[in-house]
Biopython code that builds the backbone (N, CA, C, O; Angstrom):
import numpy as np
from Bio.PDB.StructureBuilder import StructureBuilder

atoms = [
    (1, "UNK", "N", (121.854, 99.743, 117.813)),
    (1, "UNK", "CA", (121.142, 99.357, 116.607)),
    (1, "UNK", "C", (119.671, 99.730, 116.749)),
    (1, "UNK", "O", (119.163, 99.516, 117.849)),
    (2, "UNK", "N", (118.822, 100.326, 115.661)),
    (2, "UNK", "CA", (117.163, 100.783, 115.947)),
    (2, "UNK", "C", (116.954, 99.248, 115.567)),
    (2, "UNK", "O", (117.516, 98.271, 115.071)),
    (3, "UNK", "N", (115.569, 99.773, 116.228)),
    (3, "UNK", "CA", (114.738, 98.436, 116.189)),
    (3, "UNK", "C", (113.350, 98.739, 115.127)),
    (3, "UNK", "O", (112.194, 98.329, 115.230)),
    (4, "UNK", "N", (113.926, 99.539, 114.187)),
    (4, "UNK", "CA", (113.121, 99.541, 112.833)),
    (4, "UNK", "C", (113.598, 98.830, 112.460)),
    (4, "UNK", "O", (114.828, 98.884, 112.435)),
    (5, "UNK", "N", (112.718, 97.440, 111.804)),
    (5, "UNK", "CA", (112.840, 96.337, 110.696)),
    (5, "UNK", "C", (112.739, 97.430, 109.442)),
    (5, "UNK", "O", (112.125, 98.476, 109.234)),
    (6, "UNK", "N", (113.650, 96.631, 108.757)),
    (6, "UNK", "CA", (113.985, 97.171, 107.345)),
    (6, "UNK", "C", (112.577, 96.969, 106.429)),
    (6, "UNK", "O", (112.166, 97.576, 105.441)),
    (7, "UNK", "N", (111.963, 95.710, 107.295)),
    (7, "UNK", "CA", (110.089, 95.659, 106.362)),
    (7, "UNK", "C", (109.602, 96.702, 106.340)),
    (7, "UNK", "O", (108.835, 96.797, 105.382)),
    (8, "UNK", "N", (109.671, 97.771, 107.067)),
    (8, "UNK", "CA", (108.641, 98.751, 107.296)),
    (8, "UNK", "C", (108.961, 99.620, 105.505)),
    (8, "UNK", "O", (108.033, 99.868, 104.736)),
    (9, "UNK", "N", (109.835, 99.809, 105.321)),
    (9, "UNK", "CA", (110.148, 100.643, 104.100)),
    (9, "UNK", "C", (110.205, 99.691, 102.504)),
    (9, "UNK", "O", (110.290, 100.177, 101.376)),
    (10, "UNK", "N", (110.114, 97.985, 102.943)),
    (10, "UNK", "CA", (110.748, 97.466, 101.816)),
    (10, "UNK", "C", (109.242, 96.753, 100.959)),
    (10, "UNK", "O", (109.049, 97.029, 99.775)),
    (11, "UNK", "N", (108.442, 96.000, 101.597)),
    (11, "UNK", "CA", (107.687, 95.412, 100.639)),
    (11, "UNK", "C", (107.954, 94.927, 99.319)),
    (11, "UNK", "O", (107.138, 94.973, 98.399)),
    (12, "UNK", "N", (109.363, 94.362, 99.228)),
    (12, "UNK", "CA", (109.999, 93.599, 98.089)),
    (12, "UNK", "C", (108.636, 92.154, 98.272)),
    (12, "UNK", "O", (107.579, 92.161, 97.641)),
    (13, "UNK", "N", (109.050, 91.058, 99.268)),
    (13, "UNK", "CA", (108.184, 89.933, 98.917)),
    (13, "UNK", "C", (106.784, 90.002, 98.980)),
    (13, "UNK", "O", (106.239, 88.899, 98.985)),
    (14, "UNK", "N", (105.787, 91.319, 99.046)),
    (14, "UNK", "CA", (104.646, 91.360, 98.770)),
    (14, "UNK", "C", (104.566, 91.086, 97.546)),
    (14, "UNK", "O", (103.588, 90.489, 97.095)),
    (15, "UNK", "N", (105.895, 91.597, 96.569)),
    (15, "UNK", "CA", (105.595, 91.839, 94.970)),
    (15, "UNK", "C", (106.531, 91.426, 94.526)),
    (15, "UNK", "O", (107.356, 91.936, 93.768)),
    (16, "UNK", "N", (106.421, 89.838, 95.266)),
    (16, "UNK", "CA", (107.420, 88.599, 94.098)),
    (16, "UNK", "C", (106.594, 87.407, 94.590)),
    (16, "UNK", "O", (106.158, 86.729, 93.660)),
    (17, "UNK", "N", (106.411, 87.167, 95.279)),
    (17, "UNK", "CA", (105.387, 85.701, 96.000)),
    (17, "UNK", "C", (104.129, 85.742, 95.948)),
    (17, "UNK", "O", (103.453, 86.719, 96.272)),
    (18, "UNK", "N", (103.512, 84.193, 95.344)),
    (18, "UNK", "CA", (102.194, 84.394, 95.698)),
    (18, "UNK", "C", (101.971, 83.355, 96.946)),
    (18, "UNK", "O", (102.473, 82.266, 97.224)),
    (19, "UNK", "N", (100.927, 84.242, 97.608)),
    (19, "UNK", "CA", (100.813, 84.185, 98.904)),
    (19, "UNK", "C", (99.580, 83.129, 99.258)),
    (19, "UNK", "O", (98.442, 83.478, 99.572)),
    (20, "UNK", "N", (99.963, 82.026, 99.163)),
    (20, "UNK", "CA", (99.070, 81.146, 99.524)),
    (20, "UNK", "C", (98.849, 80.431, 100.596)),
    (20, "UNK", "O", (99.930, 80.191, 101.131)),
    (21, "UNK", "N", (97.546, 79.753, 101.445)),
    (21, "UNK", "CA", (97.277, 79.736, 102.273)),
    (21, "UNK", "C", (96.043, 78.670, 102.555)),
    (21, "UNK", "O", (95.250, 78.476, 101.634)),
    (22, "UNK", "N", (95.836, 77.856, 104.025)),
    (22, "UNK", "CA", (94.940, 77.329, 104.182)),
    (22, "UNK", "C", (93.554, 77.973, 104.028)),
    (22, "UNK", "O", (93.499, 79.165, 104.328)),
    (23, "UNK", "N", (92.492, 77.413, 103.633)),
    (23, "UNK", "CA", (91.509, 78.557, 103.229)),
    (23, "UNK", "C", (90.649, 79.339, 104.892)),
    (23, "UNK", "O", (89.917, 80.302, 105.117)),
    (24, "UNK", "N", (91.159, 78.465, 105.545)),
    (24, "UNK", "CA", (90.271, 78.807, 106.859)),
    (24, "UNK", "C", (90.784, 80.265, 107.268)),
    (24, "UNK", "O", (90.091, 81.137, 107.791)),
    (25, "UNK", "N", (92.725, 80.396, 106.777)),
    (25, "UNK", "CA", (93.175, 81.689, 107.008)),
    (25, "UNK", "C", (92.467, 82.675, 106.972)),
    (25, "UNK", "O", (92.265, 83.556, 107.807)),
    (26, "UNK", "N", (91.876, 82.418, 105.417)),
    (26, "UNK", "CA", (90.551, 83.464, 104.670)),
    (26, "UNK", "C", (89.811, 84.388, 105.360)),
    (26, "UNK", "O", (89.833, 85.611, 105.220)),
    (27, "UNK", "N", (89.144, 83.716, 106.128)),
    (27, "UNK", "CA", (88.057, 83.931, 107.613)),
    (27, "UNK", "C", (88.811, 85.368, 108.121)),
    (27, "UNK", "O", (88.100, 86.361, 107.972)),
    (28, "UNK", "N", (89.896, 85.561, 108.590)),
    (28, "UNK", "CA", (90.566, 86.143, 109.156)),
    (28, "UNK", "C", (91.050, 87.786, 108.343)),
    (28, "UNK", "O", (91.757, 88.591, 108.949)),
    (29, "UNK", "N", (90.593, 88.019, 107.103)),
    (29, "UNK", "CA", (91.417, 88.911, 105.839)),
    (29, "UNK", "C", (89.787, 89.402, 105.063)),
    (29, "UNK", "O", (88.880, 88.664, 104.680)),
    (30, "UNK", "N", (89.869, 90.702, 105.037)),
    (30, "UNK", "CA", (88.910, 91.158, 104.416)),
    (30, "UNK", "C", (88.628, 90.407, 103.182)),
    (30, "UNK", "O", (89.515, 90.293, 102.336)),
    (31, "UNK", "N", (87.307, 89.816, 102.988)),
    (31, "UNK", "CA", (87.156, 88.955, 101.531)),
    (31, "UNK", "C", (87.798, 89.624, 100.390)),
    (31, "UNK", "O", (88.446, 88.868, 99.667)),
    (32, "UNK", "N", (87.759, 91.271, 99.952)),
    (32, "UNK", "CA", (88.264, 91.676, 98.918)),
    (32, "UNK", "C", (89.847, 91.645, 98.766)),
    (32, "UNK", "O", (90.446, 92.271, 97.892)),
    (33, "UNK", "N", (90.644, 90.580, 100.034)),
    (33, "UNK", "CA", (91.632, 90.557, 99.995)),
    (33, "UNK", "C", (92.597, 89.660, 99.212)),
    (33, "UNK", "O", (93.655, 89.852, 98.613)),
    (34, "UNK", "N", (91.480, 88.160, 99.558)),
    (34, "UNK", "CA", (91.817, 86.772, 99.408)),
    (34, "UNK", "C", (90.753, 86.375, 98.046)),
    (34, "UNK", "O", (89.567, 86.627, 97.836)),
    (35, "UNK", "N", (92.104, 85.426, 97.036)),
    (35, "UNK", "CA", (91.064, 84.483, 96.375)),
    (35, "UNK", "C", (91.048, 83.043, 96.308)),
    (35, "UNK", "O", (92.119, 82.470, 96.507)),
    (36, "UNK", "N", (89.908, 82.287, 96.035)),
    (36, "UNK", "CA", (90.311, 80.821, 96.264)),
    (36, "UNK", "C", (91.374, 80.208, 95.282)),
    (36, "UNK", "O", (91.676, 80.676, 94.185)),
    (37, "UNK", "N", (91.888, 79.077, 95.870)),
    (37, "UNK", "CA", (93.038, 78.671, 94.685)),
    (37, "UNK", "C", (92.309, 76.784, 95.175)),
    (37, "UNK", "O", (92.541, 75.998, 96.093)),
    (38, "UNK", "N", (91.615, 76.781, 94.253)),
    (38, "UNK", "CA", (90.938, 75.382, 94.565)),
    (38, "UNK", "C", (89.954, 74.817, 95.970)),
    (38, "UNK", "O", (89.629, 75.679, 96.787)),
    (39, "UNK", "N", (89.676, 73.913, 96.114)),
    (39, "UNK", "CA", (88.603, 73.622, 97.191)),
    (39, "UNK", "C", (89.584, 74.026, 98.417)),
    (39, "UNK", "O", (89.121, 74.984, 99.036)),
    (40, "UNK", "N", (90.687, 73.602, 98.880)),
    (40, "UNK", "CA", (91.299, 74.047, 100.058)),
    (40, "UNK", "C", (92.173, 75.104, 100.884)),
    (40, "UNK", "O", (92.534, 75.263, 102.050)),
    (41, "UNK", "N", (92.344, 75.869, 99.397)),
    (41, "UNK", "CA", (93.528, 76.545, 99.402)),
    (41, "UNK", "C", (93.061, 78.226, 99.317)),
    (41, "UNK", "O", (91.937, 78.317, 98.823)),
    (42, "UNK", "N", (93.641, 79.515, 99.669)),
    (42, "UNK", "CA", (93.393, 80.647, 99.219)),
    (42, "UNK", "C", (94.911, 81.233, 99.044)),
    (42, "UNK", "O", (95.927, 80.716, 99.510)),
    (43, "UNK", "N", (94.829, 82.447, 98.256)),
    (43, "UNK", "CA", (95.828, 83.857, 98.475)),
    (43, "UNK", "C", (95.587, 84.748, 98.491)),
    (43, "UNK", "O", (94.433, 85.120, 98.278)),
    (44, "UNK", "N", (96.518, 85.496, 98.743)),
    (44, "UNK", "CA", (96.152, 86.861, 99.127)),
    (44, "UNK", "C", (95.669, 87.563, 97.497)),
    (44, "UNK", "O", (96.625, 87.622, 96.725)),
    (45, "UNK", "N", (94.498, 88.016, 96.995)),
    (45, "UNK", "CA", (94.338, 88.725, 95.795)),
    (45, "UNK", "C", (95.892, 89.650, 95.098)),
    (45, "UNK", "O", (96.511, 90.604, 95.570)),
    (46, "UNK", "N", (96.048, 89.067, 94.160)),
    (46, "UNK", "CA", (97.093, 90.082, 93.713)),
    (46, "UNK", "C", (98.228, 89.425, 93.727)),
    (46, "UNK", "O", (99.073, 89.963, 93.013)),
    (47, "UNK", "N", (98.747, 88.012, 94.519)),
    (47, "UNK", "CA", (100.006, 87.771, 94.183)),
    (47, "UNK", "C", (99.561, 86.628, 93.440)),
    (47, "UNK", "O", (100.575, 85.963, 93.227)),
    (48, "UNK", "N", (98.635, 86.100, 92.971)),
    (48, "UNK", "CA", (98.387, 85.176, 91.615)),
    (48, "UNK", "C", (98.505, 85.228, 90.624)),
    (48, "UNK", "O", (98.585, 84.242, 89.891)),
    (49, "UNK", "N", (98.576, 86.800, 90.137)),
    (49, "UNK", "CA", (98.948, 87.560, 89.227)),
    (49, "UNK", "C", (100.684, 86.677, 88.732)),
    (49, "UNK", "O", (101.631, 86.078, 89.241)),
    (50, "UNK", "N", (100.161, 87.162, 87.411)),
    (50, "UNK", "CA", (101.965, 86.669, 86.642)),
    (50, "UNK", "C", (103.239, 87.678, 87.585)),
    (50, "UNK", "O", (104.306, 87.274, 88.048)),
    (51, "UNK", "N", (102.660, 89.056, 87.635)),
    (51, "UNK", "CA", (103.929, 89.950, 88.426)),
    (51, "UNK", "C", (103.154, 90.424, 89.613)),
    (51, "UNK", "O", (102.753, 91.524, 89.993)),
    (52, "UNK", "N", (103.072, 88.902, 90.169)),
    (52, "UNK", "CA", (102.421, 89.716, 91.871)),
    (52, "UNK", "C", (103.174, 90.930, 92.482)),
    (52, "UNK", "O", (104.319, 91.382, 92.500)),
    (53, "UNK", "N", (101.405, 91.354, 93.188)),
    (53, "UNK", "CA", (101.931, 92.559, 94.014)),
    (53, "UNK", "C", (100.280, 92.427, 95.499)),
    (53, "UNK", "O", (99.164, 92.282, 95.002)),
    (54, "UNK", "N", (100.312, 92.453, 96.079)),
    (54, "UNK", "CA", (99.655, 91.942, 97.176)),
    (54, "UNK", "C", (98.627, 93.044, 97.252)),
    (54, "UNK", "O", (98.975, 94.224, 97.281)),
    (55, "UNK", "N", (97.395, 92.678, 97.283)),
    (55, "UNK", "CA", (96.525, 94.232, 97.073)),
    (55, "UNK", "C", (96.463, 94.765, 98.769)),
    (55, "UNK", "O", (95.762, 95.748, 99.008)),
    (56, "UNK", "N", (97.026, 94.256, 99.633)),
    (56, "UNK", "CA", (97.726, 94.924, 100.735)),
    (56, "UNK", "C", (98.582, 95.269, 100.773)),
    (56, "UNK", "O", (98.802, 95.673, 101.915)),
    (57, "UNK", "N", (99.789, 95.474, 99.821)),
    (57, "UNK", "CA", (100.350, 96.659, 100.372)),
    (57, "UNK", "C", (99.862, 97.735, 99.430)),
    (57, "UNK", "O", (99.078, 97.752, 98.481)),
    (58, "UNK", "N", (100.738, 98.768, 100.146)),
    (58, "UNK", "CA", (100.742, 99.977, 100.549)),
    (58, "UNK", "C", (101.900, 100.853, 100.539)),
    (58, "UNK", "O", (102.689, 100.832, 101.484)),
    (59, "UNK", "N", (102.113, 101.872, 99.216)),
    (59, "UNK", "CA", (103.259, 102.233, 99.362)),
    (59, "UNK", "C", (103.628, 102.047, 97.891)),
    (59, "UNK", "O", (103.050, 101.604, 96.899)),
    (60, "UNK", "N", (105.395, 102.815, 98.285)),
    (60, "UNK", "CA", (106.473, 102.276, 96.859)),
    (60, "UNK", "C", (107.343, 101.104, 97.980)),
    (60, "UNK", "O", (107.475, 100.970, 99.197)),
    (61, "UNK", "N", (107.686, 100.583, 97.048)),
    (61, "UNK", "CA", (108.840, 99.486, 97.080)),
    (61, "UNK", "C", (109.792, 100.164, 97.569)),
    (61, "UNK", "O", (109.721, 101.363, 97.300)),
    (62, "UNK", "N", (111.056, 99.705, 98.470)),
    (62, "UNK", "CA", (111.753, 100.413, 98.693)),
    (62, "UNK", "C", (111.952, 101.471, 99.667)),
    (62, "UNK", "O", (113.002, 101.466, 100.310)),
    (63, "UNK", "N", (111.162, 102.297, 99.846)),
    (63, "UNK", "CA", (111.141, 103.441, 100.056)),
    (63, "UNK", "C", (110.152, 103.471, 101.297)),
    (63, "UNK", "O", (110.521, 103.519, 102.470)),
    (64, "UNK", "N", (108.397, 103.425, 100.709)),
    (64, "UNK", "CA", (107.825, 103.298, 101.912)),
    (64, "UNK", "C", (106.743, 102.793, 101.995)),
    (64, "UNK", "O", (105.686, 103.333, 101.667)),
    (65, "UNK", "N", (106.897, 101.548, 102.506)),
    (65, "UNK", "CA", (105.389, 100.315, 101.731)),
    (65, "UNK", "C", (105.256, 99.823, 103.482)),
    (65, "UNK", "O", (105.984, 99.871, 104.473)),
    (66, "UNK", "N", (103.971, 99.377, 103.170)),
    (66, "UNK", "CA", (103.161, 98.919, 104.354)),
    (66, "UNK", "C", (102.248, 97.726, 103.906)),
    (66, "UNK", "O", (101.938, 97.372, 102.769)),
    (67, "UNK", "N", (101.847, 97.116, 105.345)),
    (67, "UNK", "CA", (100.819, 96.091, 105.040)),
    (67, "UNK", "C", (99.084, 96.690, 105.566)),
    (67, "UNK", "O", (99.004, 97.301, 106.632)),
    (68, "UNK", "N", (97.719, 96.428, 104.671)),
    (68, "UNK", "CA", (97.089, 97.204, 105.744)),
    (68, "UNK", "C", (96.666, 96.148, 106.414)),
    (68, "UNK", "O", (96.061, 96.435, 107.446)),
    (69, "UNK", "N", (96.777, 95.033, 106.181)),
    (69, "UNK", "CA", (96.435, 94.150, 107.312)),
    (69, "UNK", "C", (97.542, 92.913, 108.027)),
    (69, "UNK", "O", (97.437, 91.687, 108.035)),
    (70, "UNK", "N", (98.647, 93.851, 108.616)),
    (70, "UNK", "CA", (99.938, 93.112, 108.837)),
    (70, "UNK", "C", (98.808, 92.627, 110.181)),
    (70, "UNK", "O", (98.527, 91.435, 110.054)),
    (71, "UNK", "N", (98.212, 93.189, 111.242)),
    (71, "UNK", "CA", (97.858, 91.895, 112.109)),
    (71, "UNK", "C", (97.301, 90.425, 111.944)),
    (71, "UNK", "O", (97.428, 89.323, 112.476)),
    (72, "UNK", "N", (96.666, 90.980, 110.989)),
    (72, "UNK", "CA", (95.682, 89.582, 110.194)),
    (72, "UNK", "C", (96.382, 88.315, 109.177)),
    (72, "UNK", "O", (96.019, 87.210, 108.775)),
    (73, "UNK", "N", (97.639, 89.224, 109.031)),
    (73, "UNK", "CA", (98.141, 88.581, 107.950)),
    (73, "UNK", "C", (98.555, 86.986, 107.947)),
    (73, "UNK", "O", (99.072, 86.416, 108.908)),
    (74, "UNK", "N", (98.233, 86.378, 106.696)),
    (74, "UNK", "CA", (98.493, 85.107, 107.212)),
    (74, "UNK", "C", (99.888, 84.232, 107.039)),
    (74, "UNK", "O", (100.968, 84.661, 106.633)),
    (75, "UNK", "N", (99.537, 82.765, 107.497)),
    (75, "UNK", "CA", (101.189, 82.395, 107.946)),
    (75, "UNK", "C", (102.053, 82.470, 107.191)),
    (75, "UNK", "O", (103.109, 82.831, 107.710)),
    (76, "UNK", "N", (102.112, 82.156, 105.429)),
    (76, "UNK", "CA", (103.381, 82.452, 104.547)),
    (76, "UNK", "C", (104.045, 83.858, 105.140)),
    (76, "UNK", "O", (105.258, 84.044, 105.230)),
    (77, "UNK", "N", (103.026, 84.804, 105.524)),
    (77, "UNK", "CA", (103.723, 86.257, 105.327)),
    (77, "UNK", "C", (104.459, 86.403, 107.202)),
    (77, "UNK", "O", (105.337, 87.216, 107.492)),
    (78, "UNK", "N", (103.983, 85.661, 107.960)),
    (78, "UNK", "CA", (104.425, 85.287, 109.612)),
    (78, "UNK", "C", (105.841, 84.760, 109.043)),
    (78, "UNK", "O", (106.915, 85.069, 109.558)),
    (79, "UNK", "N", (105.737, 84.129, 108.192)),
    (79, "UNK", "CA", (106.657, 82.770, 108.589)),
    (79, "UNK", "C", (108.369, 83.106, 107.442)),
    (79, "UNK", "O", (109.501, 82.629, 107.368)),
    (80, "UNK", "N", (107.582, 84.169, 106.779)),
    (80, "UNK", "CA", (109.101, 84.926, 105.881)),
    (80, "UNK", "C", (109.743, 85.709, 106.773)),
    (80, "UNK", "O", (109.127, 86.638, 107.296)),
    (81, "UNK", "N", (111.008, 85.472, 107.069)),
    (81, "UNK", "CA", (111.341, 86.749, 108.130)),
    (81, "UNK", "C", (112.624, 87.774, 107.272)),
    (81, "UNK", "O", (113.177, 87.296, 106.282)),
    (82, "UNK", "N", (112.942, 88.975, 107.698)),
    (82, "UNK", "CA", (113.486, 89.863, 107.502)),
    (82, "UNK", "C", (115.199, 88.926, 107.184)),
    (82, "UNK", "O", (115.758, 88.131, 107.940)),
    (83, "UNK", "N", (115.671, 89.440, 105.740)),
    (83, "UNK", "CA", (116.977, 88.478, 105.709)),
    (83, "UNK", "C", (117.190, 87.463, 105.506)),
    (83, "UNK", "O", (118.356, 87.076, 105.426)),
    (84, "UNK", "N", (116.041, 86.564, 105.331)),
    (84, "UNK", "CA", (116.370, 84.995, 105.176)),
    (84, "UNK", "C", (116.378, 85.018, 103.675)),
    (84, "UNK", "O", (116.219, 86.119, 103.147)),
    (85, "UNK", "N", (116.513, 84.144, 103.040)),
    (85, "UNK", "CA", (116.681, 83.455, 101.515)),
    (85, "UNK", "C", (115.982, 84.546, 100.506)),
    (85, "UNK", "O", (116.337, 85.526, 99.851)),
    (86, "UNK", "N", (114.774, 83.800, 100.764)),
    (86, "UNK", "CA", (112.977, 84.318, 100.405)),
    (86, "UNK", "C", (113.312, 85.681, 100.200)),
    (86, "UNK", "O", (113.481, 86.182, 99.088)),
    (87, "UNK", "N", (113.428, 86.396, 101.508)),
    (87, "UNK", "CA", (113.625, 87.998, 101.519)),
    (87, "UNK", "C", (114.567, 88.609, 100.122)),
    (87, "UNK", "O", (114.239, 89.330, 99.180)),
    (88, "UNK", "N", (116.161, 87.797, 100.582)),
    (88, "UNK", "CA", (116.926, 88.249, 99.740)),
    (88, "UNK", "C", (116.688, 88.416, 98.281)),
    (88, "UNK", "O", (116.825, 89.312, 97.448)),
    (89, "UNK", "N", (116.310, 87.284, 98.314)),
    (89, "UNK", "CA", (115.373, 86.697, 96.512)),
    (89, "UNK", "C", (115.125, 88.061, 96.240)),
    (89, "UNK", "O", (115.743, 88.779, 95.454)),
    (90, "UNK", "N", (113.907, 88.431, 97.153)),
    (90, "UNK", "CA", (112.936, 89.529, 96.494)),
    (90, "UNK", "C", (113.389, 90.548, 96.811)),
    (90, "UNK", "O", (112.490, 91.372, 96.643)),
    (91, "UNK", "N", (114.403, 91.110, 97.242)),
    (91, "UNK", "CA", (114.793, 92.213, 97.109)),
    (91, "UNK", "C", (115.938, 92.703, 95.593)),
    (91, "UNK", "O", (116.088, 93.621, 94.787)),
    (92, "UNK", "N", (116.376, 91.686, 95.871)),
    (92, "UNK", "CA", (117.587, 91.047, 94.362)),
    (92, "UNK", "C", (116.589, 91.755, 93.395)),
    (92, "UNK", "O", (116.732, 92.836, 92.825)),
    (93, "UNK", "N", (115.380, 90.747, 93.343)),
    (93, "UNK", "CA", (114.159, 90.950, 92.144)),
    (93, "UNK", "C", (113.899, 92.465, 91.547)),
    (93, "UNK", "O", (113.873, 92.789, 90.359)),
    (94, "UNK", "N", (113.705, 93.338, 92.757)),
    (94, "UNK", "CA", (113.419, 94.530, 92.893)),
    (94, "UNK", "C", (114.196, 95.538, 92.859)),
    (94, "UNK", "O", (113.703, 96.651, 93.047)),
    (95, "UNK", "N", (115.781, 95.380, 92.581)),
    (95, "UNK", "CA", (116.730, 96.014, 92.661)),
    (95, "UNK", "C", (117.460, 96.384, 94.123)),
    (95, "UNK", "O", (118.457, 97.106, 94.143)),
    (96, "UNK", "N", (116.907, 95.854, 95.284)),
    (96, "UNK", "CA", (116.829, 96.693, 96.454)),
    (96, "UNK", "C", (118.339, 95.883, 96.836)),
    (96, "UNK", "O", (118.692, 94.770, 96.445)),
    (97, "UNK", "N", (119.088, 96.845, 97.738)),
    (97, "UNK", "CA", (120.513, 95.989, 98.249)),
    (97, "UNK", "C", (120.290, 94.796, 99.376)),
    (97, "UNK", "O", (119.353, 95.075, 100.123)),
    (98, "UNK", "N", (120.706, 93.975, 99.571)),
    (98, "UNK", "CA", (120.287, 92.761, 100.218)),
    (98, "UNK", "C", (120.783, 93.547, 102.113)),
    (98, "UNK", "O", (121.403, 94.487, 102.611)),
    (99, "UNK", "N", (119.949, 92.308, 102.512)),
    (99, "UNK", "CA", (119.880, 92.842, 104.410)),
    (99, "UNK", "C", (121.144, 92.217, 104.439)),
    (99, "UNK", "O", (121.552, 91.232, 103.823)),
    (100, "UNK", "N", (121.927, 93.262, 105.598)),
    (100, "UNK", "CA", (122.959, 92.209, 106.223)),
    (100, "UNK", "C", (122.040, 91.341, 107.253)),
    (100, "UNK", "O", (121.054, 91.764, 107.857)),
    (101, "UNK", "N", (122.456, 90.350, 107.298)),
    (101, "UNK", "CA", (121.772, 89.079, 108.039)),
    (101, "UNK", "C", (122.166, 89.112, 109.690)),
    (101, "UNK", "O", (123.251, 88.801, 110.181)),
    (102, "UNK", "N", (121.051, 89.547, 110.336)),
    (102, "UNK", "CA", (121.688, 89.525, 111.854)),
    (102, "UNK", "C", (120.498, 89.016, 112.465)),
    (102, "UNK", "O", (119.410, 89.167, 111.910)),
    (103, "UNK", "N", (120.652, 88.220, 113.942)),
    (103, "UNK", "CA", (119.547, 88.202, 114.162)),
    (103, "UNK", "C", (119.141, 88.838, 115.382)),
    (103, "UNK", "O", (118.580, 88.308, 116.341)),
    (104, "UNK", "N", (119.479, 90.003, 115.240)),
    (104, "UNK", "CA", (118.855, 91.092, 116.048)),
    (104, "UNK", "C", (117.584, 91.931, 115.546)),
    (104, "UNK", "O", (117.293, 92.908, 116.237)),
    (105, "UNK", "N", (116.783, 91.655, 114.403)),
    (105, "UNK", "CA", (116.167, 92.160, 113.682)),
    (105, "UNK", "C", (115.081, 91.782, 114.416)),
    (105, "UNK", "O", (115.077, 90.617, 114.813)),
    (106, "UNK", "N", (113.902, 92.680, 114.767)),
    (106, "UNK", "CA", (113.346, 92.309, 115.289)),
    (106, "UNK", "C", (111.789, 92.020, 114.544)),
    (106, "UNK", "O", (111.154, 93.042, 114.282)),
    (107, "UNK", "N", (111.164, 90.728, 114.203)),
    (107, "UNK", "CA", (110.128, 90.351, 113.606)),
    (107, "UNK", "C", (108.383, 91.473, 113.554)),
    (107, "UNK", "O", (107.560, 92.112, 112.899)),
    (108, "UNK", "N", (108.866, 90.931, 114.898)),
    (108, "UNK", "CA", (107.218, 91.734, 115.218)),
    (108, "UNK", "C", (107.155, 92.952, 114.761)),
    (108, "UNK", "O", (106.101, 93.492, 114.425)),
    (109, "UNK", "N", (107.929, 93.315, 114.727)),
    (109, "UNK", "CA", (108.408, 95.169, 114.721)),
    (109, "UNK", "C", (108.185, 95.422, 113.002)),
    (109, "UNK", "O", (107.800, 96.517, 112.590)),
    (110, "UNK", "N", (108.357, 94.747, 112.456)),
    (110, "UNK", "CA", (107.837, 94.416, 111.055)),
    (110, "UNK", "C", (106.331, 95.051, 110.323)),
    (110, "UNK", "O", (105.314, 95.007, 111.016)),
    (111, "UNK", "N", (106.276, 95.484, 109.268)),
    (111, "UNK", "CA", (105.521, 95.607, 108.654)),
    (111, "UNK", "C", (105.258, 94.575, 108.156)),
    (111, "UNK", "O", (104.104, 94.169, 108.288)),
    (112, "UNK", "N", (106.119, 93.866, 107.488)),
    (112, "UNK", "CA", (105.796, 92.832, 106.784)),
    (112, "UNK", "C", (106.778, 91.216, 107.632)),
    (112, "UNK", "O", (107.545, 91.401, 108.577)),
    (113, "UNK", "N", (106.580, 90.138, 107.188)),
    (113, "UNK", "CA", (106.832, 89.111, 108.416)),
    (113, "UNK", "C", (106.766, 87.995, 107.111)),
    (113, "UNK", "O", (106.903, 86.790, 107.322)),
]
sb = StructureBuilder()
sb.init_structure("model")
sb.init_model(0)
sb.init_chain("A")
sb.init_seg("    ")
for serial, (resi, resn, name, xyz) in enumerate(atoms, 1):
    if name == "N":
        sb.init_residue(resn, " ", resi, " ")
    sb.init_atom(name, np.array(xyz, "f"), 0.0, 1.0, " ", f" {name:<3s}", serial, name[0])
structure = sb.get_structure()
């Protein structure tokens, strides 16, 4: 089995979730990345939008999308992993065929997380 995560090509839940976050995350994400969502809270610019799309990625859907700041990225986008629910959702959303669910997939290896 390769140990290409299927994230590297998919960026379905960049552009169905909005990506919200403790604001301290902020600190961590180029300011033109993140906006505030009240005194405590931020997201990533772009998935607040009615048809989010994350002004980090990078790419088509599908095919060949990237994060440009997958190291930085914060915990909603850590904490979605390749195949779970969330994922499936947004690929459904996007037309894309759903992951078979294994857990040999390897996270880190991820574009997106």
């Amino acid at each position: 089995m390769s140990d290409v995560s299927p994230c590297t090509t998919c960026g379905a839940c960049c552009a169905t979730y909005r990506v919200s976050f403790y604001w301290a995350e902020a600190e961590q994400l180029p300011a033109a990345l993140t906006r505030p969502l009240g005194r405590w809270y931020a997201c990533m610019s772009g998935t607040q939008l009615p048809r989010p799309r994350c002004d980090a990625l990078h790419g088509e859907l599908g095919a060949a999308a990237a994060c440009a700041v997958y190291e930085q990225r914060p915990s909603p986008c850590r904490e979605l992993q390749p195949g779970d629910d969330k994922c499936q959702r947004a690929r459904l959303r996007h037309g894309l065929a759903p992951l078979p669910v294994t857990p040999s997939v390897p996270v880190e290896a991820s574009a997106f997380a």
